[in-house]
N, C-alpha and C positions, 0 to 999 in steps of 0.2 A: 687467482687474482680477482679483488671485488671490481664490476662495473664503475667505468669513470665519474658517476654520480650516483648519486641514492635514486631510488627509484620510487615513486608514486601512484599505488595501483589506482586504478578507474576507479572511481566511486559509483556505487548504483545510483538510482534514479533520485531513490530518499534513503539513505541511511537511517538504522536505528537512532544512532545519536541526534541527528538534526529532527527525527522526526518526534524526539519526545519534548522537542522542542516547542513543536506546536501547540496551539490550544487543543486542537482536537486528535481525538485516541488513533493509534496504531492503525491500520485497515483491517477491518476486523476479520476473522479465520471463518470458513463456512464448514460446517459441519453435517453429513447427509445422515438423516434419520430414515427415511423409508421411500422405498418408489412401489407404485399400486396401478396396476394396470386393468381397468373395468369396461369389459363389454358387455352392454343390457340386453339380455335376450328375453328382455317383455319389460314393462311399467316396473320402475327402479326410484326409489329413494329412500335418503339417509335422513332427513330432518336437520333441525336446526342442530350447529355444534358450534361452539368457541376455538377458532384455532389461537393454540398457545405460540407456534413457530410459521417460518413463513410456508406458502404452498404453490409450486406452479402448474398448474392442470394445463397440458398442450390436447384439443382437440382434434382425435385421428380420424371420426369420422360421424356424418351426422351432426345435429343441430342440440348443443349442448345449453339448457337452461341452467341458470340459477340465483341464488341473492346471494349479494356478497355485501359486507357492511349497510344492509337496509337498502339497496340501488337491486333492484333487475336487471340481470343481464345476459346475454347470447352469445352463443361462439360456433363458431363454423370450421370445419377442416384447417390445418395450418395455423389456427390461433393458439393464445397464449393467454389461460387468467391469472391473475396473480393476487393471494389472500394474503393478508399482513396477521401477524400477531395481536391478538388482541381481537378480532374482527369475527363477526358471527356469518357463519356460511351455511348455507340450506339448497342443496342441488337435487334435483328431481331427474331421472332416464326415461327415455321411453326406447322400444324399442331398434336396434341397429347403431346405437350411440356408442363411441369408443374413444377414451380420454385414459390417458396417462396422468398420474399426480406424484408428486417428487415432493418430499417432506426435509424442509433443512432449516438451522439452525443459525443462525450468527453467532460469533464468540467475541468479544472484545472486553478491554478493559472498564470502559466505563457507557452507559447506556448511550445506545442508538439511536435518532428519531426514526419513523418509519419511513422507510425508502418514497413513498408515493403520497401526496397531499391526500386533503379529504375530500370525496368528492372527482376525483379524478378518473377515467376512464381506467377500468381493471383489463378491456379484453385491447390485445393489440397480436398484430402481425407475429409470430414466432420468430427468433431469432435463425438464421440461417444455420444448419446442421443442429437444429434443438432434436426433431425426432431420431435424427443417427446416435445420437450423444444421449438420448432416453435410452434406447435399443443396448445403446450399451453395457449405459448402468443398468439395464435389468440382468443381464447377463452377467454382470460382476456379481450382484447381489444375489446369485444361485449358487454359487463358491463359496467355498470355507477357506481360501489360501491365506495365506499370511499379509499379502500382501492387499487383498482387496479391501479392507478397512480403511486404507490411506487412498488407494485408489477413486473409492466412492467420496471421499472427501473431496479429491481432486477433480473428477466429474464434478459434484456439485457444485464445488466453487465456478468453476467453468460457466455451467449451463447459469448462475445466479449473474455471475457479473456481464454475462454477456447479454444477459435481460436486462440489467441496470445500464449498461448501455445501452439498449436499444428504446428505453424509458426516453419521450421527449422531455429537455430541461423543463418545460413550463409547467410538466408534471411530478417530475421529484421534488423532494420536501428542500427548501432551501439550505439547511443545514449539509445538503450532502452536497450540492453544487458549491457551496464555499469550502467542505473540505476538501474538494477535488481540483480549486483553484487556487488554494493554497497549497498542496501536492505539487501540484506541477508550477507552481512559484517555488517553492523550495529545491526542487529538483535542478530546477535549469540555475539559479541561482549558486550549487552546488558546482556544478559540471562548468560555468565560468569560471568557478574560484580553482577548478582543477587545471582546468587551461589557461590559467596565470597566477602560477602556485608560486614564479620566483620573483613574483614583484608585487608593489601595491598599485593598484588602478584605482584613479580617480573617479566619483562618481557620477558625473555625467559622464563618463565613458561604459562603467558600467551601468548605467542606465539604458544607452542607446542599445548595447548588444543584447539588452532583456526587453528592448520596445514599452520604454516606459519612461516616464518624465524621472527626474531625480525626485521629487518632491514624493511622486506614487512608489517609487522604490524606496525611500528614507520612510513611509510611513508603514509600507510588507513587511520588512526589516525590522522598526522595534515593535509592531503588533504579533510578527512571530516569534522573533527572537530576543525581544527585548534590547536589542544595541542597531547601532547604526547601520549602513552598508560595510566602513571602514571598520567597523572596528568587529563585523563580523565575518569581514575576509581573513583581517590578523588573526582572529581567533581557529579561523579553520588552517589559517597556515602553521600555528603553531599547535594546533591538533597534530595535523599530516606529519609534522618534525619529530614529534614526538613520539609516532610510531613508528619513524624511522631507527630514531636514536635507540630505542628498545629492540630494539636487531640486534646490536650488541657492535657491529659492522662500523661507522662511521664517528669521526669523532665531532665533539660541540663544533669547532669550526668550519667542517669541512659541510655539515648541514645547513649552518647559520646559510654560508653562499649559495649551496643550492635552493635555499627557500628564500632568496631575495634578501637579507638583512646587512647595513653594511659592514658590521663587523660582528665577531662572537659576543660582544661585549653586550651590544644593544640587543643582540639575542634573548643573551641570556635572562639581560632585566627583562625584558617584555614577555619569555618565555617564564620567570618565576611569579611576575603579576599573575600572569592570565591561568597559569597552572596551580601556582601556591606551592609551586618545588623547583628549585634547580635544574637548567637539563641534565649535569652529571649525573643526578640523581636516574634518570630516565633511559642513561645509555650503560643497557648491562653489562657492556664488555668493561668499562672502566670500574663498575662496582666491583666484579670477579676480579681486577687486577689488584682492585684495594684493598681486597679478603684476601688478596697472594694466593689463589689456586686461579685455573683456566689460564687460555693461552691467549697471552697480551691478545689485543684487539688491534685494528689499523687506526690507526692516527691520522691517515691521509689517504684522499681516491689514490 
């Protein structure tokens, strides 16, 4: 026996779908190139070099000098510097110094700005469990298992984004504090339209439950989405419909009600606008009874 209604899984935070939505790209994938562990046992340097990806040197012990984009700068025990792509780096050791450096990459679709303004402080506090989470990755990176390729990636992403949080706003590059504000504007935006999937809400009402005038939610709306509040609840309710109906499980009318519409009728128009197809179309168990093979579908919860 199918469940008295169709059911609606959770949505994540941001879906792929809504999130190619945005002006800006996917969150991008971190990728670990190398981790290098150096203690000077006398006068130590490497001279000037260009890094191509980013780099984060945590300070394990001793008073670590160097230049990072043209600025001098120092780090003590427990700190954290962080070299961007593109940036010229020149560090000198002396002896009893010992720094860990973790080489990773960013992958996204389309180009990055760099995480930190110019000009902004590179040494800051370590993140809390950054030398456990080195310690570890060194120890993946001695193995040949199959699995530690993905693992090192996962470390790095770890130890990177937990650095980009511990980055103060007044020093990340604007562009990543707006994608991050629109992230979690889309998200919560999402997860309201999940918890009133069977009806249309007005927009000062959903304005209030997102803490936000109508006017600043009508303007999130078509600067992310292109459409209004209204007409991007409809949209996502007849997304949700749509993956139901594709279950093969539920017929046109029996969805329509559970998604709020008040008959199949006006369903289905708003559902072939906003799709460019029929639900019939969408719900497999009726296609396989119109090909005459498979076993009828239900008709009704």
């Amino acid at each position: 026996m199918p469940p008295a209604n169709p059911r609606v899984s959770a949505p994540a935070l941001l879906t792929e779908e809504w999130r190619e939505r945005i002006h800006a790209p996917p969150m991008p994938a971190v990728r670990y190139l190398a981790i290098n562990r150096v203690t000077a046992r006398g006068t130590l340097r490497y001279g000037e070099h260009r890094h191509h990806e980013y780099e984060l040197i945590l300070v394990e012990r001793g008073l670590y000098r160097a230049q990072v984009a043209g600025a001098d700068l120092s780090a003590g025990p427990g700190e954290l510097v962080i070299v961007q792509p593109g940036e010229v780096h020149d560090d000198a050791f002396v002896r009893g110094v010992v720094i860990t450096g973790v080489n990773l990459r960013l992958i996204a679709p389309r180009v990055l700005p760099l995480l930190m303004r110019s000009g902004s402080p590179r040494v800051r506090p370590a993140p809390e469990g950054t030398a456990a989470l080195m310690q570890q990755m060194r120890k993946v990176a001695e193995t040949t298992d199959l699995a530690s390729g993905g693992l090192l990636d996962a470390l790095a992403g770890q130890l990177f984004w937990s650095t980009v949080a511990a980055v103060l706003p007044d020093h990340r590059d604007p562009q990543w504090l707006q994608r991050g504000a629109d992230a979690r504007f889309l998200g919560a935006l999402e997860q309201f339209f999940h918890h009133h999937v069977n009806r249309r809400v007005a927009v000062d009402v959903m304005a209030k439950a997102l803490h936000l005038g109508p006017t600043a939610l009508t303007n999130h709306c078509r600067r992310l989405l292109g459409r209004s509040p209204a007409a991007a609840q409809l949209a996502w309710r007849l997304e949700r419909s749509d993956e139901v109906l594709r279950t093969g499980t539920w017929s046109v009318e029996a969805v329509a009600a559970q998604f709020g519409f008040a008959n199949a009728f006006h369903f289905s128009r708003s559902f072939h606008q906003h799709l460019g197809y029929p639900p019939s179309h969408a719900a497999v168990g009726e296609l396989r009874n119109q090909s005459g093979s498979g076993k009828k579908g239900h008709r009704s919860p």
